[in-house]
C-alpha positions, -999 to 999 in steps of 0.1 A, spaced: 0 0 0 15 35 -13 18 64 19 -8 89 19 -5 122 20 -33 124 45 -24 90 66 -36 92 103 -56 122 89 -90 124 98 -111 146 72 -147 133 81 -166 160 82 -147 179 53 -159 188 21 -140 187 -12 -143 193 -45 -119 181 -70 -120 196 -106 -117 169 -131 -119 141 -102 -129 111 -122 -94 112 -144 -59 112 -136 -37 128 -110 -71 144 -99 -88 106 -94 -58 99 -74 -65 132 -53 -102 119 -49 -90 85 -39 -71 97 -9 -92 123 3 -124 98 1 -99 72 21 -92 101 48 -131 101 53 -137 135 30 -170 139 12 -161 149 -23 -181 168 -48 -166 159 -84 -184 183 -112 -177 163 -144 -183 172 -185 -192 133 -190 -213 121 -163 -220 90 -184 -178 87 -183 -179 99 -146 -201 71 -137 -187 42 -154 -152 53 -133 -169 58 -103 -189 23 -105 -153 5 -112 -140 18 -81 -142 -3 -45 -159 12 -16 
């Protein structure tokens, strides 16, 4: 498992949003701020493309 930026951070209770969130460095972002309990908010162009990353993803 790679070290977090965040680890031992507790960000429940945060909100986020992450530009671009479903792609990228920026799903990578979203990744580890969603592991460190964040709610994120990730406005995307392609929701049909947003969802079909989203869906892949493990909870």
């Amino acid at each position: 498992m790679r070290e977090s930026a965040f680890q031992g951070t507790d960000l429940a209770g945060q909100i986020t949003i992450v530009t671009a969130g479903n792609t990228g460095i920026s799903l990578e972002t979203t990744k580890t701020l969603a592991t460190a309990g964040a709610t994120i908010i990730v406005p995307a162009r392609d929701i049909e493309k947003a969802t079909k990353t989203w869906r892949a993803l493990p909870t």
